[in-house]
mmCIF entry with sequence, helices, sheets and N, C-alpha, C, O atoms, coordinates in Angstrom:
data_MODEL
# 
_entry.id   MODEL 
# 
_entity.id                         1 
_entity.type                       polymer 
_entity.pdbx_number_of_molecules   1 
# 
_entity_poly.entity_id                      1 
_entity_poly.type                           'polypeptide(L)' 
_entity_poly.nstd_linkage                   no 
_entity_poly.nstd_monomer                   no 
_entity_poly.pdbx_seq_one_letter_code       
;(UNK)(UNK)(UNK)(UNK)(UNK)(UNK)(UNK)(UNK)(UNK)(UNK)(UNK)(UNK)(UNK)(UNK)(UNK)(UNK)
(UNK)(UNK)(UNK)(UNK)(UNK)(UNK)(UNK)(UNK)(UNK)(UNK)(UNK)(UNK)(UNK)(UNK)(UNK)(UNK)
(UNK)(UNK)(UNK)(UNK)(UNK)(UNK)(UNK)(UNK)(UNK)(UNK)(UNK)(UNK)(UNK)(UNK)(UNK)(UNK)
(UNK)(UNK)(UNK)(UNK)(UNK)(UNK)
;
_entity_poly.pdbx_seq_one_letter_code_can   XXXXXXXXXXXXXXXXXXXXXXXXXXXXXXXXXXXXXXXXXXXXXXXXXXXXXX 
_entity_poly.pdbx_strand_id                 A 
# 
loop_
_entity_poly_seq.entity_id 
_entity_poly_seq.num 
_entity_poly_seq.mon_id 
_entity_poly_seq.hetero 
1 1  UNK n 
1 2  UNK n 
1 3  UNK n 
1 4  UNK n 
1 5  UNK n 
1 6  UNK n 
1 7  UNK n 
1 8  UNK n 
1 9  UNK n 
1 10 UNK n 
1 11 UNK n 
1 12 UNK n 
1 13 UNK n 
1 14 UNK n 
1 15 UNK n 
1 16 UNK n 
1 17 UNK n 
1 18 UNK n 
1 19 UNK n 
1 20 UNK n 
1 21 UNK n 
1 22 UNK n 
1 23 UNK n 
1 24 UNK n 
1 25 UNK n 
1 26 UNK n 
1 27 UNK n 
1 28 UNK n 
1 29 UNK n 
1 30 UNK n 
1 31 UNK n 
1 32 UNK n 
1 33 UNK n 
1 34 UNK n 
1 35 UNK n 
1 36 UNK n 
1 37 UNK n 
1 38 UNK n 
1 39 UNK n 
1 40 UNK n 
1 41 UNK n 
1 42 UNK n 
1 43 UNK n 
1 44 UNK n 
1 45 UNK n 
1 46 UNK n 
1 47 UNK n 
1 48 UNK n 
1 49 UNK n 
1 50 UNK n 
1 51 UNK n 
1 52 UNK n 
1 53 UNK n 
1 54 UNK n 
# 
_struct_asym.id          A 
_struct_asym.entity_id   1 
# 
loop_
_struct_conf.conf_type_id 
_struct_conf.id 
_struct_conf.pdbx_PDB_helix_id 
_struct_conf.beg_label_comp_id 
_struct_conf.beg_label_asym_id 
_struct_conf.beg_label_seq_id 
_struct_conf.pdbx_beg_PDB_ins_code 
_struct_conf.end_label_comp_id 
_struct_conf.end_label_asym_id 
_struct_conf.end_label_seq_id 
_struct_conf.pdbx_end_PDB_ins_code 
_struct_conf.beg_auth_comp_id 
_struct_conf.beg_auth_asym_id 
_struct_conf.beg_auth_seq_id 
_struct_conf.end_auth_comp_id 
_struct_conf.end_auth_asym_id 
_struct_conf.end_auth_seq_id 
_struct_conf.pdbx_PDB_helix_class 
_struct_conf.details 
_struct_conf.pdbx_PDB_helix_length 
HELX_P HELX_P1 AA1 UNK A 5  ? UNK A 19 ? UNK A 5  UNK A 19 1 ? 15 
HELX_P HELX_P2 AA2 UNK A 28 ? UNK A 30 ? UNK A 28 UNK A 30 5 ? 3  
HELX_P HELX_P3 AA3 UNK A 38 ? UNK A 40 ? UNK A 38 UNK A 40 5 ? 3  
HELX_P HELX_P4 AA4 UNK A 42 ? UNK A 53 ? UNK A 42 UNK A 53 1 ? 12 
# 
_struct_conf_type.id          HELX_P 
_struct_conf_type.criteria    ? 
_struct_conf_type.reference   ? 
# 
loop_
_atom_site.group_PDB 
_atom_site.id 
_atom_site.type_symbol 
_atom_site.label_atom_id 
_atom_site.label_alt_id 
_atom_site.label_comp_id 
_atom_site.label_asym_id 
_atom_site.label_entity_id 
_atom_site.label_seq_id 
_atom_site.pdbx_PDB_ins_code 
_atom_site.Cartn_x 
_atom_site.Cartn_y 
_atom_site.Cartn_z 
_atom_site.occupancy 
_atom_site.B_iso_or_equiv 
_atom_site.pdbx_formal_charge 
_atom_site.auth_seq_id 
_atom_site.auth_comp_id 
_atom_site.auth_asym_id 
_atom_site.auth_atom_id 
_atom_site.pdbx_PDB_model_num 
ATOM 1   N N  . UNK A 1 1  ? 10.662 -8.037 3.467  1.00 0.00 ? 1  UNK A N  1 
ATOM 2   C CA . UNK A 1 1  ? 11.302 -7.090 4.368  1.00 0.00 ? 1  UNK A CA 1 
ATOM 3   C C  . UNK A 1 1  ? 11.805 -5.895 3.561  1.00 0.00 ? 1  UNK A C  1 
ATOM 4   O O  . UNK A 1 1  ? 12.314 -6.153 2.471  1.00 0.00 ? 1  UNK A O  1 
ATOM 5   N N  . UNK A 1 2  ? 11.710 -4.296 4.051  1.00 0.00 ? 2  UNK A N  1 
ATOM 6   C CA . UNK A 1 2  ? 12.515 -3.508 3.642  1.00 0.00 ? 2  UNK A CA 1 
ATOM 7   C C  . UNK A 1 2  ? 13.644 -3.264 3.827  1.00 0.00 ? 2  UNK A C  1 
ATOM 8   O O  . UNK A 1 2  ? 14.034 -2.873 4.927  1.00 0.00 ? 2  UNK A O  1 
ATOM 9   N N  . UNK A 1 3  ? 14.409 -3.428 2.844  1.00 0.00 ? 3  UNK A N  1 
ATOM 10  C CA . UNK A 1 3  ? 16.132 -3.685 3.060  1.00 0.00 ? 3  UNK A CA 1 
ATOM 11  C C  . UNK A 1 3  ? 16.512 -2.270 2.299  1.00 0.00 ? 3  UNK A C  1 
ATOM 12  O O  . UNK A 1 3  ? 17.140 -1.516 3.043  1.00 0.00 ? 3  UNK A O  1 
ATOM 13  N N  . UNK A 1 4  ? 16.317 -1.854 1.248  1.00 0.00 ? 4  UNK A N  1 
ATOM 14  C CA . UNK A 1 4  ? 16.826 -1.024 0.354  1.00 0.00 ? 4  UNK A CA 1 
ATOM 15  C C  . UNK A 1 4  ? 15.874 -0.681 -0.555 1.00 0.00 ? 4  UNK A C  1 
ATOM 16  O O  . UNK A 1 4  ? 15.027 -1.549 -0.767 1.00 0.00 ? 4  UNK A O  1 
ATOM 17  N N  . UNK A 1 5  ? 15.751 0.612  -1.306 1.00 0.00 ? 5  UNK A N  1 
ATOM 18  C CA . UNK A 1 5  ? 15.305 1.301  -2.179 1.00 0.00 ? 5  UNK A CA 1 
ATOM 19  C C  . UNK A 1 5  ? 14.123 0.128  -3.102 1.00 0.00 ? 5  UNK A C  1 
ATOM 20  O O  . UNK A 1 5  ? 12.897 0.053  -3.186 1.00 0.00 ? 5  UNK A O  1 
ATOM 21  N N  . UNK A 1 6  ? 15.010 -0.469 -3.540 1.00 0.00 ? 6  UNK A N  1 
ATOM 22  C CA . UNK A 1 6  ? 14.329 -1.525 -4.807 1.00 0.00 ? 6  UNK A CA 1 
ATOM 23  C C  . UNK A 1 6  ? 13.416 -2.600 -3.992 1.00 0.00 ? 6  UNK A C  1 
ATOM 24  O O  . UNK A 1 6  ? 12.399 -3.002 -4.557 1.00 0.00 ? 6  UNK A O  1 
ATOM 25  N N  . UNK A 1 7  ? 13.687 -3.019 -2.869 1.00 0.00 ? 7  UNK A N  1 
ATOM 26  C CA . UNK A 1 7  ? 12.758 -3.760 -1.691 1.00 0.00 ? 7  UNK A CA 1 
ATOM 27  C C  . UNK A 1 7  ? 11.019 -2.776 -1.470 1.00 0.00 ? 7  UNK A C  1 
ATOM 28  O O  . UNK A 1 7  ? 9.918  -3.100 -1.024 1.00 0.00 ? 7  UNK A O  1 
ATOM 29  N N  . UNK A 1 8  ? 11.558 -1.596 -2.019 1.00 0.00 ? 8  UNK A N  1 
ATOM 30  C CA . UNK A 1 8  ? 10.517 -0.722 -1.371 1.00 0.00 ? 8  UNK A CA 1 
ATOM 31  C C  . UNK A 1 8  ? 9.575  -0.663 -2.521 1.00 0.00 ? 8  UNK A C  1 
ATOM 32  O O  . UNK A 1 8  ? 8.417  -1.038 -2.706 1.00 0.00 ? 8  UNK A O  1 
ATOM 33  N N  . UNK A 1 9  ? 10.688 0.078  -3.384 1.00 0.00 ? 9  UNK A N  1 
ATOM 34  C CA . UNK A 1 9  ? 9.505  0.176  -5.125 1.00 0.00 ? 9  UNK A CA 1 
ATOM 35  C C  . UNK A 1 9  ? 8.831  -1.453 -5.134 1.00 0.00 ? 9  UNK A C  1 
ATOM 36  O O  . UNK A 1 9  ? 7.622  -1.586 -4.943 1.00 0.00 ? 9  UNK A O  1 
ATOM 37  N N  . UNK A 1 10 ? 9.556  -2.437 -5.326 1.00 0.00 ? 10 UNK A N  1 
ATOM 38  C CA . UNK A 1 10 ? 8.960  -3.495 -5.457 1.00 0.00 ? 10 UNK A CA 1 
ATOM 39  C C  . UNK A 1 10 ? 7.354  -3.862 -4.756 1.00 0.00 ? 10 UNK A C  1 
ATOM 40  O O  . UNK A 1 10 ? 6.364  -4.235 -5.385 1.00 0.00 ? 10 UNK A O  1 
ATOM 41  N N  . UNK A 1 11 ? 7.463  -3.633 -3.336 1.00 0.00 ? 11 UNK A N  1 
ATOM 42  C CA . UNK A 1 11 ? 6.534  -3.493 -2.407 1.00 0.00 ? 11 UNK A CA 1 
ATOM 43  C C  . UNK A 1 11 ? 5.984  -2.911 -2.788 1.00 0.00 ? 11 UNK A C  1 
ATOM 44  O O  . UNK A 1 11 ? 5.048  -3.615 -3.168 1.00 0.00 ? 11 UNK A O  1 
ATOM 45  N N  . UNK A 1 12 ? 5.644  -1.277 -3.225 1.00 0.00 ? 12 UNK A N  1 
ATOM 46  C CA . UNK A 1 12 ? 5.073  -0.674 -3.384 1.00 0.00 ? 12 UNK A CA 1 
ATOM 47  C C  . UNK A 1 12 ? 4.070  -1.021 -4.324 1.00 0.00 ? 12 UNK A C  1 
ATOM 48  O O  . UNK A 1 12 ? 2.858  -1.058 -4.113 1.00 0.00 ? 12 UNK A O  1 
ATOM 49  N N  . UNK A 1 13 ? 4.952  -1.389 -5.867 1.00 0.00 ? 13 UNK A N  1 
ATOM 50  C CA . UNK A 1 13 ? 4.109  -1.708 -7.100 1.00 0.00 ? 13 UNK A CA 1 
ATOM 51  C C  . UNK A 1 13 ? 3.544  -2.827 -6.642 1.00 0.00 ? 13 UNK A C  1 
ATOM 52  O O  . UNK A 1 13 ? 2.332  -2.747 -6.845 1.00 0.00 ? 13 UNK A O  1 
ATOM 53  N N  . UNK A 1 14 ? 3.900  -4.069 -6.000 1.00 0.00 ? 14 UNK A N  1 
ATOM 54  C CA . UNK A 1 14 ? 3.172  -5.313 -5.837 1.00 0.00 ? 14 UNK A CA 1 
ATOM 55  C C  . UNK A 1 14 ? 1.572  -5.035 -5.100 1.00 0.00 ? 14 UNK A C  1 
ATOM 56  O O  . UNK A 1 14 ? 0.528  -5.550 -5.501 1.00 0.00 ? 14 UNK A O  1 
ATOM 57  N N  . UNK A 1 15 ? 1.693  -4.198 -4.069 1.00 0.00 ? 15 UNK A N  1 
ATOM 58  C CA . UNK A 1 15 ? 0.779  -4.060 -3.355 1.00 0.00 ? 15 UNK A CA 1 
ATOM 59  C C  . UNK A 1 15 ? -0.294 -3.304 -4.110 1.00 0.00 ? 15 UNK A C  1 
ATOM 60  O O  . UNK A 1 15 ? -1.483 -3.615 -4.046 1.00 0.00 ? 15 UNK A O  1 
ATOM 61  N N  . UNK A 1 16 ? 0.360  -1.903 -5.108 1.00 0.00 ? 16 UNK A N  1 
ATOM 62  C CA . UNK A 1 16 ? -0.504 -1.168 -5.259 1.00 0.00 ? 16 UNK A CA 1 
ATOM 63  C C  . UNK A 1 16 ? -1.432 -1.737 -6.456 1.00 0.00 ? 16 UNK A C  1 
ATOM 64  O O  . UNK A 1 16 ? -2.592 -1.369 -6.636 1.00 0.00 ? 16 UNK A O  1 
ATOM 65  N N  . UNK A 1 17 ? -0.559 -2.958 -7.470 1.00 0.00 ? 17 UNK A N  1 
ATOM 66  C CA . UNK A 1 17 ? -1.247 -3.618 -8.630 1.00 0.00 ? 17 UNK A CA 1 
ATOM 67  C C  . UNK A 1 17 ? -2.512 -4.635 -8.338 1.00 0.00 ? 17 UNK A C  1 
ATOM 68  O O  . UNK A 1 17 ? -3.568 -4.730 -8.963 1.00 0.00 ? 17 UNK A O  1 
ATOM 69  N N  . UNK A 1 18 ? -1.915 -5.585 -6.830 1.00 0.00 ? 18 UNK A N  1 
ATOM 70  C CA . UNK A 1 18 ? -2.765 -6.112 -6.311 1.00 0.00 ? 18 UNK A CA 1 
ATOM 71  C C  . UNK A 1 18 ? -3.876 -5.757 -5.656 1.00 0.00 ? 18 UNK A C  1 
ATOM 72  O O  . UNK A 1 18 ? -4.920 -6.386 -5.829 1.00 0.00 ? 18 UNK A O  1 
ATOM 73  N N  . UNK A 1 19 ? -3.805 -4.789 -4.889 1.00 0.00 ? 19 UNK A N  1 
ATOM 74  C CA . UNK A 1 19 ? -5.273 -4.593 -3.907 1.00 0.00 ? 19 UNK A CA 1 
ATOM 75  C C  . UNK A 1 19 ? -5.721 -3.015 -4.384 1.00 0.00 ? 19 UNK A C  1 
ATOM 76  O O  . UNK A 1 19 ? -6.727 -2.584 -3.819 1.00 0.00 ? 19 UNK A O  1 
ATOM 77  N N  . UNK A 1 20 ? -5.009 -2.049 -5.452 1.00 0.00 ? 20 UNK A N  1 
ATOM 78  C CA . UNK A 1 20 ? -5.425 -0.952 -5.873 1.00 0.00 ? 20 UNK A CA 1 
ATOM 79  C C  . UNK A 1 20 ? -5.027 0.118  -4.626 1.00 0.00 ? 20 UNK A C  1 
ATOM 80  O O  . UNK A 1 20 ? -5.332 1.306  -4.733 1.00 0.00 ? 20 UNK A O  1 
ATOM 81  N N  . UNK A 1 21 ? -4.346 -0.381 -3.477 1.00 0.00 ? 21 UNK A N  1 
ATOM 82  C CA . UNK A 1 21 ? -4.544 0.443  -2.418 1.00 0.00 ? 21 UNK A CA 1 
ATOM 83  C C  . UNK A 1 21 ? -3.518 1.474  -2.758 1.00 0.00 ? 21 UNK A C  1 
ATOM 84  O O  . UNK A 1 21 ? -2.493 1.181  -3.372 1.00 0.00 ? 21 UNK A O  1 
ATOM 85  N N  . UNK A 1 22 ? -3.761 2.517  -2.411 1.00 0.00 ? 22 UNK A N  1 
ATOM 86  C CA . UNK A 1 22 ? -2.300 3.271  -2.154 1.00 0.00 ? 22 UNK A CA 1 
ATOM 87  C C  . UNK A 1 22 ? -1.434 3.376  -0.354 1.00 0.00 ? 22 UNK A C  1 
ATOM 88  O O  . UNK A 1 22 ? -0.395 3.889  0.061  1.00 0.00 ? 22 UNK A O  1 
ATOM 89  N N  . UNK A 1 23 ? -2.218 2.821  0.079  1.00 0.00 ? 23 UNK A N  1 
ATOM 90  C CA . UNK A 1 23 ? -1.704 2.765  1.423  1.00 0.00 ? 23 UNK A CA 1 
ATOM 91  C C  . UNK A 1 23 ? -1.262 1.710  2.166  1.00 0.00 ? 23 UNK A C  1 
ATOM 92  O O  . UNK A 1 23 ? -1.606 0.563  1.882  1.00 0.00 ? 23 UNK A O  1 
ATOM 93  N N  . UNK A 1 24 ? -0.466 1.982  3.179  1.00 0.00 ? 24 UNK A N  1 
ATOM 94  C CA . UNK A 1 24 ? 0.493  0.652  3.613  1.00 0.00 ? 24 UNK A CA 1 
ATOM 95  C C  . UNK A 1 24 ? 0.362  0.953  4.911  1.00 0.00 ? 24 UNK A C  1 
ATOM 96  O O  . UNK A 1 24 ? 0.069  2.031  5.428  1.00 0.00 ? 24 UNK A O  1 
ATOM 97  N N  . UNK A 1 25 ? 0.595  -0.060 5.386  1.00 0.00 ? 25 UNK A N  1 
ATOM 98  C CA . UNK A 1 25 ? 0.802  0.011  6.805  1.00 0.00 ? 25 UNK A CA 1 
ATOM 99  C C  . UNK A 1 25 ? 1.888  -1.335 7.482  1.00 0.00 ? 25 UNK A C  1 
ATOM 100 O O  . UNK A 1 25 ? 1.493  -2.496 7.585  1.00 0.00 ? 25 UNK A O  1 
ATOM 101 N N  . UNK A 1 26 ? 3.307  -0.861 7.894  1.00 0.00 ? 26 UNK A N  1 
ATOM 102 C CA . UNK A 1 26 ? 4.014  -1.880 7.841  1.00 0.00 ? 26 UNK A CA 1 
ATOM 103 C C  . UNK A 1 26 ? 4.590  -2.383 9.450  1.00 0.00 ? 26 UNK A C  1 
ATOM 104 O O  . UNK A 1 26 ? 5.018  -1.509 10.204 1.00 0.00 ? 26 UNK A O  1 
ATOM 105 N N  . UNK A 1 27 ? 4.567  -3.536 9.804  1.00 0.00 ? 27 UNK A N  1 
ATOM 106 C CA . UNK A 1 27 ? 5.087  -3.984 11.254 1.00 0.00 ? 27 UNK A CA 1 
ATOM 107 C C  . UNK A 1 27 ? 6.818  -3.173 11.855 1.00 0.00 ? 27 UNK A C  1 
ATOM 108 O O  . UNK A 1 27 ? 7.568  -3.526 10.945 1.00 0.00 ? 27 UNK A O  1 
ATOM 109 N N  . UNK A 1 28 ? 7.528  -2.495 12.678 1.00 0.00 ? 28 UNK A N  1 
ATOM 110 C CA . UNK A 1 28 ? 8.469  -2.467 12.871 1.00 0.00 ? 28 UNK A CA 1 
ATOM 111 C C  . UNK A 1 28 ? 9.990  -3.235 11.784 1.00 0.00 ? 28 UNK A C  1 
ATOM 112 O O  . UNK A 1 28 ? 10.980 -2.865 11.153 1.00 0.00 ? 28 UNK A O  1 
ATOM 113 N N  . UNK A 1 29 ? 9.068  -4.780 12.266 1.00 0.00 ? 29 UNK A N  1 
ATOM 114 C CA . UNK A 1 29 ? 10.059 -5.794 12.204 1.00 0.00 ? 29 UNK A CA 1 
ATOM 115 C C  . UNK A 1 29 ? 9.994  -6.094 11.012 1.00 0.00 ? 29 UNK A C  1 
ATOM 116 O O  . UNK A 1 29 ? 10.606 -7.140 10.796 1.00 0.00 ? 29 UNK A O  1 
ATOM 117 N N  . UNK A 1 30 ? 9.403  -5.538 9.877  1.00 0.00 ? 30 UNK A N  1 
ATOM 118 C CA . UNK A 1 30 ? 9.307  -5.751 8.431  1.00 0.00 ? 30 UNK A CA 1 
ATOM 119 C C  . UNK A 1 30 ? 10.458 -4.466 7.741  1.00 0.00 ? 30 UNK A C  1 
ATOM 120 O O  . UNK A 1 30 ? 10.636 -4.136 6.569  1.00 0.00 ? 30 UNK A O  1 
ATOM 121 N N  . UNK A 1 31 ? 11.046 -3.995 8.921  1.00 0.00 ? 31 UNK A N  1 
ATOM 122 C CA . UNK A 1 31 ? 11.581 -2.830 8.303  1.00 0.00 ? 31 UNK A CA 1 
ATOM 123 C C  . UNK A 1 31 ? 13.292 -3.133 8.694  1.00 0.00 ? 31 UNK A C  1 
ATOM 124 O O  . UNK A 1 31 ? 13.445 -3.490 9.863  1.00 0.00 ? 31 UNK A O  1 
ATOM 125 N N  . UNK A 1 32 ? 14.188 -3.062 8.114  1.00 0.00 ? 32 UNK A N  1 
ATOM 126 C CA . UNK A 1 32 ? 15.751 -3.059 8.212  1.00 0.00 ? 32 UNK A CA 1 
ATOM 127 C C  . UNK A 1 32 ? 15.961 -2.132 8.919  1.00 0.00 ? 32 UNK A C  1 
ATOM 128 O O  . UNK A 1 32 ? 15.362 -1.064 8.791  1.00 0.00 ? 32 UNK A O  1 
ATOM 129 N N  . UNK A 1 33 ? 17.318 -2.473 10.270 1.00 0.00 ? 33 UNK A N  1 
ATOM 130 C CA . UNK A 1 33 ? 17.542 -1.971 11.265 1.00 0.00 ? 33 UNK A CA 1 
ATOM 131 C C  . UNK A 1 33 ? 18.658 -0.551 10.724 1.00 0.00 ? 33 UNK A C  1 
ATOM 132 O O  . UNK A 1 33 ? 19.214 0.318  11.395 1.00 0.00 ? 33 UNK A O  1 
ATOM 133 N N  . UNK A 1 34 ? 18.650 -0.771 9.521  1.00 0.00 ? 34 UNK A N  1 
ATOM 134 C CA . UNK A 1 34 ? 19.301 0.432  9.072  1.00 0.00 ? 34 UNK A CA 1 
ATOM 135 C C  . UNK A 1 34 ? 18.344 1.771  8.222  1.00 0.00 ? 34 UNK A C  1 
ATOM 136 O O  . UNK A 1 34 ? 18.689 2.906  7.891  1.00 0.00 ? 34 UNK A O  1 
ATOM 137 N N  . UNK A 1 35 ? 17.264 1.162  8.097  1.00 0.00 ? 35 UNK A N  1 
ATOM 138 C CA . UNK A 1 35 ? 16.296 2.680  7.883  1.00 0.00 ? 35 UNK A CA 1 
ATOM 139 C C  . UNK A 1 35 ? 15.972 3.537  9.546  1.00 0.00 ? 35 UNK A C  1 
ATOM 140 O O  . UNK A 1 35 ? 14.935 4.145  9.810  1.00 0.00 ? 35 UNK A O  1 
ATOM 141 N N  . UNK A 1 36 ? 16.971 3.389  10.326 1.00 0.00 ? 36 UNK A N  1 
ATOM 142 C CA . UNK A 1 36 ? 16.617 4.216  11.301 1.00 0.00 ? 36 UNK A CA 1 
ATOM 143 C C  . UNK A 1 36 ? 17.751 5.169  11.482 1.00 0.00 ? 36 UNK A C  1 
ATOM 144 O O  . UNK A 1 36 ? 17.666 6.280  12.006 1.00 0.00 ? 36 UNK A O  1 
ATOM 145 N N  . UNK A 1 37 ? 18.818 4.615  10.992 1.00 0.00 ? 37 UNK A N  1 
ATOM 146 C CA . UNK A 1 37 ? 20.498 4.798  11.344 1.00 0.00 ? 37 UNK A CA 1 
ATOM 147 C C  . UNK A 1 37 ? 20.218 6.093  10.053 1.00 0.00 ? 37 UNK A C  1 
ATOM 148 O O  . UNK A 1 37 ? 20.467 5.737  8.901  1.00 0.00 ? 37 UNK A O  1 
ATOM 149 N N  . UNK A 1 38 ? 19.890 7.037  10.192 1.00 0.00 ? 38 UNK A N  1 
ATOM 150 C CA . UNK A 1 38 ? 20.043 8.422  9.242  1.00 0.00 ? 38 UNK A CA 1 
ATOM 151 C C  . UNK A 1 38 ? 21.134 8.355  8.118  1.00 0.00 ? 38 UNK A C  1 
ATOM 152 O O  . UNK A 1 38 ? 20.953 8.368  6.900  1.00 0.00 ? 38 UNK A O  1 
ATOM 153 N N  . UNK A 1 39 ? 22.550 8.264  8.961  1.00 0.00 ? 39 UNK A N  1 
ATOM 154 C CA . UNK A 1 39 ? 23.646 8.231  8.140  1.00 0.00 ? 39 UNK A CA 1 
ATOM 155 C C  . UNK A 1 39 ? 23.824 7.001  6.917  1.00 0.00 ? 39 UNK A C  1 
ATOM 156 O O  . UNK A 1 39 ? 24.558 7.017  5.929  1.00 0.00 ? 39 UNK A O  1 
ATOM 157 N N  . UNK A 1 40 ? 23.029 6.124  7.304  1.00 0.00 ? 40 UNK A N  1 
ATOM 158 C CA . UNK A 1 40 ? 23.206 5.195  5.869  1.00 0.00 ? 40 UNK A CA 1 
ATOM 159 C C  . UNK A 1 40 ? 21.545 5.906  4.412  1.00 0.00 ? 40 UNK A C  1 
ATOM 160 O O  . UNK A 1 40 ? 21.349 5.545  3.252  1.00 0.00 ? 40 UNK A O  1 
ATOM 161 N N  . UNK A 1 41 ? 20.881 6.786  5.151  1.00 0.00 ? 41 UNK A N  1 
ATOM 162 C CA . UNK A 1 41 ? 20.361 7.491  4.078  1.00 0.00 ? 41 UNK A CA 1 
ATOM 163 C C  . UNK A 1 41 ? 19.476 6.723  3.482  1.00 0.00 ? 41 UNK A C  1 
ATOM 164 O O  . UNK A 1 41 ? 18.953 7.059  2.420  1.00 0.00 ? 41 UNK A O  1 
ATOM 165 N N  . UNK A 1 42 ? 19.230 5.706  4.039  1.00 0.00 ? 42 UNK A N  1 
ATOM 166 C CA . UNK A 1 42 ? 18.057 4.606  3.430  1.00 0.00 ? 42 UNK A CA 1 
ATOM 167 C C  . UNK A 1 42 ? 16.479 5.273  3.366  1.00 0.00 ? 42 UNK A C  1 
ATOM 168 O O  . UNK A 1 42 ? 15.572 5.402  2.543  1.00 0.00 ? 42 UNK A O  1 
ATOM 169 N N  . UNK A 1 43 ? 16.823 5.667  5.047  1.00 0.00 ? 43 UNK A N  1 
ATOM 170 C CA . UNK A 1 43 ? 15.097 6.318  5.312  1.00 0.00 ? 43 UNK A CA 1 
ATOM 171 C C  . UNK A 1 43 ? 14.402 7.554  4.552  1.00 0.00 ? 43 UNK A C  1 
ATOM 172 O O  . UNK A 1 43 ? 13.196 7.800  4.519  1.00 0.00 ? 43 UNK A O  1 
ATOM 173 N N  . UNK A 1 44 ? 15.589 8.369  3.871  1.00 0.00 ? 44 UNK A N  1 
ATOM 174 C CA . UNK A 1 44 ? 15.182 9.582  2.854  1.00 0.00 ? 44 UNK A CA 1 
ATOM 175 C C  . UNK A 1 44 ? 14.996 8.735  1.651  1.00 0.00 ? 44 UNK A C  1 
ATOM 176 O O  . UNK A 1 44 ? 14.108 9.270  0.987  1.00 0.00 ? 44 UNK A O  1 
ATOM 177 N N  . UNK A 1 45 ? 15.388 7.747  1.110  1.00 0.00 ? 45 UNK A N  1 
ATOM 178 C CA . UNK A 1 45 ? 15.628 7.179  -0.356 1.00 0.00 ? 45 UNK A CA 1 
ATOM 179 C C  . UNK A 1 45 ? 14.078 6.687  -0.304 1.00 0.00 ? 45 UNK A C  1 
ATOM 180 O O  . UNK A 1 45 ? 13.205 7.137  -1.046 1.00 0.00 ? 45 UNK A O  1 
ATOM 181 N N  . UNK A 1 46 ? 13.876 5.704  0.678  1.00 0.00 ? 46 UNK A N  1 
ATOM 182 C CA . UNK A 1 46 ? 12.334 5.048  0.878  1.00 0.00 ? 46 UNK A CA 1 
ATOM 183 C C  . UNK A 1 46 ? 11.376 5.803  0.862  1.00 0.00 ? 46 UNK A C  1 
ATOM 184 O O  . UNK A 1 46 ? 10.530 5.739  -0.030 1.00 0.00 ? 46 UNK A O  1 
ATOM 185 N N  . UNK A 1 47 ? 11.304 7.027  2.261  1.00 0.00 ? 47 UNK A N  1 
ATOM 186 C CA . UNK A 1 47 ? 10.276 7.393  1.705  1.00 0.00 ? 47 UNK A CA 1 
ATOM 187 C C  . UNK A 1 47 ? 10.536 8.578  0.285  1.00 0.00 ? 47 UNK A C  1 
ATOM 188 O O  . UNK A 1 47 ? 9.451  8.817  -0.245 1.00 0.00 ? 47 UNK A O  1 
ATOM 189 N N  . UNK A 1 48 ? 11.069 8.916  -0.020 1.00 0.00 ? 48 UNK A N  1 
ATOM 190 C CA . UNK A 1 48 ? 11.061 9.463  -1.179 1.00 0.00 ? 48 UNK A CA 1 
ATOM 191 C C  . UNK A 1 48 ? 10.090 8.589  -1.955 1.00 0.00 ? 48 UNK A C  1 
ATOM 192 O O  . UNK A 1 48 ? 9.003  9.084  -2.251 1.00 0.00 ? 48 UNK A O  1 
ATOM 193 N N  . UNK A 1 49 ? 10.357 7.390  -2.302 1.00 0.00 ? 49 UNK A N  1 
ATOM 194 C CA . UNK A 1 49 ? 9.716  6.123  -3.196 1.00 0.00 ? 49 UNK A CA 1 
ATOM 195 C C  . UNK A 1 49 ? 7.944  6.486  -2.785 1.00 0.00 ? 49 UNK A C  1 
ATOM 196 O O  . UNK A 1 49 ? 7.112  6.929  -3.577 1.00 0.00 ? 49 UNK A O  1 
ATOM 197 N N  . UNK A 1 50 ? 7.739  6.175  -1.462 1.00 0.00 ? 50 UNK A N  1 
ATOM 198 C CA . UNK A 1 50 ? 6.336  6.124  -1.202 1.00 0.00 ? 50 UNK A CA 1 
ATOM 199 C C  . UNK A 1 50 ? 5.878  7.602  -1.705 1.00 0.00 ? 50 UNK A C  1 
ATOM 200 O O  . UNK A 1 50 ? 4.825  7.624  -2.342 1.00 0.00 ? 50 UNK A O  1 
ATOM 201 N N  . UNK A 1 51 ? 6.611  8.962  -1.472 1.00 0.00 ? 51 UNK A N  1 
ATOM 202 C CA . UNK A 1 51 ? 5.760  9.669  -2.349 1.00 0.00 ? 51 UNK A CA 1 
ATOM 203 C C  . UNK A 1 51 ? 5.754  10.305 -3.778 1.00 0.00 ? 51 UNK A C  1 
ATOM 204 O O  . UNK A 1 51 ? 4.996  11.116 -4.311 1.00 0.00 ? 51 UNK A O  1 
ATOM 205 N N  . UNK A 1 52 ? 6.940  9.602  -4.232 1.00 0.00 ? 52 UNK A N  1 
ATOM 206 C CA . UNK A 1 52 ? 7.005  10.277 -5.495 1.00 0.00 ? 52 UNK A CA 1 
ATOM 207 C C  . UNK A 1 52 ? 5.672  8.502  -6.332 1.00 0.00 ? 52 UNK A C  1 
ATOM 208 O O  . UNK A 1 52 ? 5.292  8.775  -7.470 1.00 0.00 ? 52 UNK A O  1 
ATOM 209 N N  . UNK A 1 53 ? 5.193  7.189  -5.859 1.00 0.00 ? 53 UNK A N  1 
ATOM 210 C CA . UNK A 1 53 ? 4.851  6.687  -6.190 1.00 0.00 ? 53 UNK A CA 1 
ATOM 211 C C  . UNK A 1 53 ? 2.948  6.440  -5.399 1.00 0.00 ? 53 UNK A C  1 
ATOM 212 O O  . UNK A 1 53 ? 2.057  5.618  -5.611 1.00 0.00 ? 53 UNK A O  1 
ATOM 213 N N  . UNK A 1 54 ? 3.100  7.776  -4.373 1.00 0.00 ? 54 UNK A N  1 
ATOM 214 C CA . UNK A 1 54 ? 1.519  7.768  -3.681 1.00 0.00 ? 54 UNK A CA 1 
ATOM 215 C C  . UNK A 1 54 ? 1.561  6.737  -3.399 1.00 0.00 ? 54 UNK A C  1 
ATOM 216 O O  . UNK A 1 54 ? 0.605  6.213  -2.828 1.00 0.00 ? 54 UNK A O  1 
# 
């Protein structure tokens, strides 16, 4: 699940070492009910991650 910043890099590198992909595609419900809530600032930190890591 994406919970926070380090949930994300983690994801990111796991996926991208394993299948070479750079692309994701993730369910709603794989995502923490606080990357929607702006003010906790999660959703700028994350995707920041996906593109400073393609």
């Amino acid at each position: 699940m994406i919970l926070d910043w380090q949930s994300t890099l983690d994801l990111i590198m796991t996926i991208s070492s394993e299948t070479g992909s750079n692309q994701l595609s993730l369910n709603k419900e794989a995502i923490s009910d606080d990357f929607f809530k702006l003010s906790t600032r999660i959703a700028g930190g994350i995707l920041q991650k996906f593109i400073n890591y393609q």
